[in-house]
C-alpha positions in Angstrom: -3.6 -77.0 -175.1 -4.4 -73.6 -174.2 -1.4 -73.3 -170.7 -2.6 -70.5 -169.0 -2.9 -71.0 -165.2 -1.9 -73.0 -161.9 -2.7 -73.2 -158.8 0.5 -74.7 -156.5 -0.4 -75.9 -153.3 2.8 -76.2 -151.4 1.7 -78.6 -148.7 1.9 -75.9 -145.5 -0.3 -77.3 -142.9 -3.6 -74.9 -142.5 -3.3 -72.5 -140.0 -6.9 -72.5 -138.9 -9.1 -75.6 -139.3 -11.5 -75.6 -142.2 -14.4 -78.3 -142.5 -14.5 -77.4 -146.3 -10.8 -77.4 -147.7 -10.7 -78.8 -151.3 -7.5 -80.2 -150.7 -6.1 -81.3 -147.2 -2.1 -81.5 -146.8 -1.9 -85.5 -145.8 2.0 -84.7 -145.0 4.4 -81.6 -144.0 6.3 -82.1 -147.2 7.8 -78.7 -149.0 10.0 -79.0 -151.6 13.3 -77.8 -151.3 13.5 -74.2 -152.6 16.2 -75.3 -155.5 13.3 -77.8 -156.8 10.5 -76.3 -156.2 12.6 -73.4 -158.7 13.2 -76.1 -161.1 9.3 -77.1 -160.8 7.8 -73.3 -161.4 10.9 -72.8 -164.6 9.4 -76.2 -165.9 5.7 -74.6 -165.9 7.4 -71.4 -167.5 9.1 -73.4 -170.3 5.6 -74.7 -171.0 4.1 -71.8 -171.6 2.3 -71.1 -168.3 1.8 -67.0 -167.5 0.7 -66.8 -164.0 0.8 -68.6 -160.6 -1.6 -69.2 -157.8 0.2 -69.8 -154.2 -2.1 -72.0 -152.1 -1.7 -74.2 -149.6 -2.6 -74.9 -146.2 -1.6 -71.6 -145.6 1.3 -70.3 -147.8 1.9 -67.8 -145.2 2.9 -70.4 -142.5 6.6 -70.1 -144.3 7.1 -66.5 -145.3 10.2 -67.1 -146.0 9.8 -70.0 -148.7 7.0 -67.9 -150.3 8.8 -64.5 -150.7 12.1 -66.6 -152.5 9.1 -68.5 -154.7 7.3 -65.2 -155.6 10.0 -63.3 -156.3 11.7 -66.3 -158.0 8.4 -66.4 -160.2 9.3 -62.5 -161.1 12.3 -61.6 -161.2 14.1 -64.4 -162.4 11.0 -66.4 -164.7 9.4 -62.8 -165.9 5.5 -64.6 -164.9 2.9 -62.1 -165.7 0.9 -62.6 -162.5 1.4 -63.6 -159.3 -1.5 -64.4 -157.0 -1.4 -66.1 -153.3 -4.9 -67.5 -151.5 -5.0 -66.9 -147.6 -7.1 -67.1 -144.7 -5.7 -63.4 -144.3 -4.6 -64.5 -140.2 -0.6 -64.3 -140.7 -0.6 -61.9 -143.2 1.3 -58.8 -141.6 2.3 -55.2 -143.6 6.3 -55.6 -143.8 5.6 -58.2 -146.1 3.5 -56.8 -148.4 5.7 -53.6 -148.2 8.9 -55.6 -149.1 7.6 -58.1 -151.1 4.0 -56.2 -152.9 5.7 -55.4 -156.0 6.1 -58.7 -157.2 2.1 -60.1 -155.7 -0.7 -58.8 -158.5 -3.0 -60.1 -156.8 -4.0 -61.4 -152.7 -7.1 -63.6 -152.1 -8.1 -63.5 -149.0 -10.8 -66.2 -147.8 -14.0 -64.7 -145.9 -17.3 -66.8 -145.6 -19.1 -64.6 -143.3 -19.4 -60.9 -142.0 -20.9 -62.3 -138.8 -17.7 -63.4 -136.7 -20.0 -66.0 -134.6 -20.3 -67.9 -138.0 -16.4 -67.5 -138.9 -16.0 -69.5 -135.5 -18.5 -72.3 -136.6 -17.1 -72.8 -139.6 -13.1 -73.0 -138.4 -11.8 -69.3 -139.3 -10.1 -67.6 -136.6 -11.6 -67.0 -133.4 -13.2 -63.6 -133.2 -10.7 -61.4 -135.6 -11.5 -62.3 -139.2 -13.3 -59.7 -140.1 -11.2 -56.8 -138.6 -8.2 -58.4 -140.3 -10.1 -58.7 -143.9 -10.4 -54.9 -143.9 -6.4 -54.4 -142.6 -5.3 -56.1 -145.7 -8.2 -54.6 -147.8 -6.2 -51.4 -147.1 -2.2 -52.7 -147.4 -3.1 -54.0 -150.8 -4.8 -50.4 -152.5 -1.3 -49.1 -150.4 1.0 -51.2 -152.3 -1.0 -51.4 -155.4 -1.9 -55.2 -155.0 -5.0 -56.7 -156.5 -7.4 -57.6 -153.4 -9.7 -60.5 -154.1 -12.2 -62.1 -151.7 -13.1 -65.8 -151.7 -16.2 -66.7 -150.3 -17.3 -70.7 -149.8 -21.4 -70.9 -149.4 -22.2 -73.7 -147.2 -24.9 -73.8 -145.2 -24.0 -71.6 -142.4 -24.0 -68.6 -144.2 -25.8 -69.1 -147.7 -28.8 -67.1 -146.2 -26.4 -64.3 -145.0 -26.4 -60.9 -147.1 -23.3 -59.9 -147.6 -23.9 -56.3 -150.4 -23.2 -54.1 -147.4 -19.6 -55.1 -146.5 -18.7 -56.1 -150.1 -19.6 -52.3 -151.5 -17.4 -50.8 -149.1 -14.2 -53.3 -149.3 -14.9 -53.2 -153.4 -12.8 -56.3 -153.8 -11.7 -56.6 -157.5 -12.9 -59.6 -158.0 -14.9 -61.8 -155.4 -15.4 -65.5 -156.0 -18.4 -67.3 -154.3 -18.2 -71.4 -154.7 -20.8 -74.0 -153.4 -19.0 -76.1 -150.7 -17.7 -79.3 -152.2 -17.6 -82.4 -151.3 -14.4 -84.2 -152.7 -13.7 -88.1 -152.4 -11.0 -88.9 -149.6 -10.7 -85.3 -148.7 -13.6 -84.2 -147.1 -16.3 -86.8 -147.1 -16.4 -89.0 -144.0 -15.8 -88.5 -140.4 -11.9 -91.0 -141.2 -10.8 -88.0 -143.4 -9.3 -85.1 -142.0 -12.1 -82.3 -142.8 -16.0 -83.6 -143.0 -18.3 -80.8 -144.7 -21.2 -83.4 -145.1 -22.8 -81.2 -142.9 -22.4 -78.0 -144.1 -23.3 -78.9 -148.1 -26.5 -77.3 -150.0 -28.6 -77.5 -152.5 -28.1 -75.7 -156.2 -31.1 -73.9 -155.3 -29.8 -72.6 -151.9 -26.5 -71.4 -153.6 -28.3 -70.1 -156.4 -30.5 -68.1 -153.9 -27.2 -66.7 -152.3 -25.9 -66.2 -156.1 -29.2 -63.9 -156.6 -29.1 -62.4 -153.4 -25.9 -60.4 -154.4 -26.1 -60.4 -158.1 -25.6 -56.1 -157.9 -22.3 -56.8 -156.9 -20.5 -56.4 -160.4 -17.1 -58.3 -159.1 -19.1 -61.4 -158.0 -18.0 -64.7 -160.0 -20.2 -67.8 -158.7 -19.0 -71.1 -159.2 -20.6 -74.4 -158.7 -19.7 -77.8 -157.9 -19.4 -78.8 -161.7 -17.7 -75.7 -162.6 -15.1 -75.8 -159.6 -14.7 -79.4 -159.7 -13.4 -79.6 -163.3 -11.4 -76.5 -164.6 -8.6 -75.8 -162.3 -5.0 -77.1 -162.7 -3.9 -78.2 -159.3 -0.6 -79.2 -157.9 0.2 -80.7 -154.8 3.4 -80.8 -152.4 4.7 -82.8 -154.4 4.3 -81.1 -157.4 1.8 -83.7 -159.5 -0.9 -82.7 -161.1 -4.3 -83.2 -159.3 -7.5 -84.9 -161.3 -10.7 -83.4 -161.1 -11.9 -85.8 -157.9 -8.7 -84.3 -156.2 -8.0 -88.5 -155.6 -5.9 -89.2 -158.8 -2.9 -88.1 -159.0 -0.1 -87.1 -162.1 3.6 -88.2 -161.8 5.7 -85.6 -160.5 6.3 -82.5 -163.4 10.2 -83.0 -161.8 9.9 -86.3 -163.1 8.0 -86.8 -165.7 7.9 -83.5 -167.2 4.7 -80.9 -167.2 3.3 -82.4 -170.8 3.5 -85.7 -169.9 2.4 -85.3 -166.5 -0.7 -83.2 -168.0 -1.7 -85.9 -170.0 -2.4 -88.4 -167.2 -5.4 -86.1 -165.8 -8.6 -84.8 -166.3 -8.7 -80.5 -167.0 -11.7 -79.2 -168.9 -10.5 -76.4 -170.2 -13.8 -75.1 -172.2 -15.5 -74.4 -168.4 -11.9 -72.9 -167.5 -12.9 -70.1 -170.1 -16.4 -70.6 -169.6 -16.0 -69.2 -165.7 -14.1 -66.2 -166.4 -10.7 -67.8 -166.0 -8.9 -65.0 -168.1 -9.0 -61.6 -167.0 -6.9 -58.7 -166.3 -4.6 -60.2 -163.6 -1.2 -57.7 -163.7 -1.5 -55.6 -159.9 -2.2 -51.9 -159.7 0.1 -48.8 -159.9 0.8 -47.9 -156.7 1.2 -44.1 -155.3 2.3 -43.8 -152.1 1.9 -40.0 -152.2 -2.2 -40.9 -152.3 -2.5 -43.8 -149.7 -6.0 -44.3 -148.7 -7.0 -43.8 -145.1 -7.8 -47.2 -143.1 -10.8 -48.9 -144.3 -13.4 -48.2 -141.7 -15.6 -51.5 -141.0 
């Protein structure tokens, strides 16, 4: 078992509301910061080297996240640190205190037109601007900046080459919307994207549309669905439906816990999933001027 990644989803409630999450926070459970420690030196001990804070919103609770990321750090020595945002809550002083230990920020965008942000459930009017604020506080404190992009059908027509050139996101993962059993699939659960799916052909079409851009990875459905390791609130392993769920690693251990889930780890390395993830140098002598958008 190659232990490479993991994506923790603390089970913060979403800030904004999202049609299309992959996972929905059923409760407002967090972990108590001494176990959700124990949980991340557990994934240490078994060999993991970086860690994905998700949520929700991880940046509902800045407090919680800075003592986990700089837990993850100082104290466990993890090569990389990444968090996944919607970017609204995200404010300077954090990333000015606290950048030194994030290698890399993901900030979700699905559209340049701010009309189509709305539709979709992302902020009301101020995504974009913000996208390009923290664009510029990460090449100030040397943090990776990575887009996420989910291509539904509101915006799988939309070309997006224009904005992406000038942001030049390191990396900037597209993923078909997906429709996940108990999550999003019916107007009873919490998020219904029924609406908002497409065809392999439509995201391939988007896909082709910005196949220039040189820090695009595309994901589908089959890809996306089967080659991340999730874990939820409560800190058990997710299957590939996101409906099945591990024993806690607190409990059970991470090995054991593993074992009672599907993780296809030949599409993990088929989709890129190792790459240069350690943050930037920063030089705060030769801060770039504010991104202009």
């Amino acid at each position: 078992m190659d232990w490479i990644r993991y994506l923790i989803l603390l089970g913060v409630t979403l800030a904004v509301f999202l049609f299309f999450c992959f996972h929905t926070a059923k409760t407002s459970h967090i972990e108590r910061p001494e176990r959700a420690k124990e949980g991340l030196r557990r994934l240490k001990q078994a060999g993991t080297r970086t860690i994905n804070f998700a949520g929700g919103e991880p940046f509902l609770y800045p407090k919680f996240l800075d003592e986990m990321i700089d837990f993850c750090k100082d104290t466990l020595q993890m090569e990389s640190i990444s968090i996944v945002t919607n970017g609204s809550l995200v404010k300077e002083s954090f990333l000015q205190k606290h950048g030194r230990n994030i290698d890399i920020l993901s900030v979700s965008c699905d559209s340049f037109d701010e009309a189509t942000n709305i539709q979709i459930g992302r902020g009301s009017g101020d995504q974009v601007r913000q996208l390009y604020k923290i664009a510029t506080w990460c090449r100030r404190y040397g943090i990776k900046f990575k887009i996420n992009t989910v291509v539904c059908r509101l915006n799988y027509q939309e070309d997006m080459n224009q904005q992406i050139e000038t942001l030049q996101p390191f990396r900037w993962k597209c993923y078909q919307v997906l429709i996940v059993p108990e999550e999003n699939d019916s107007a009873k659960t919490l998020r219904d994207a029924r609406e908002l799916t497409i065809t392999a052909d439509q995201f391939e079409s988007f896909r082709q549309r910005h196949i220039g851009q040189k820090s695009m990875v595309a994901e589908s459905n089959q890809v996306m669905a089967q080659s991340y390791l999730i874990l939820d609130e409560f800190m058990r392993f997710l299957d590939k439906d996101g409906a099945g769920k591990s024993e806690s690693i607190l409990r059970v251990g991470v090995q054991t816990a593993l074992e009672s889930i599907y993780w296809d780890e030949k599409t993990f390395h088929e989709r890129g999933g190792i790459y240069d993830w350690t943050r930037e140098k920063s030089n705060c002598s030769d801060v770039p001027p504010e991104l202009d958008w």
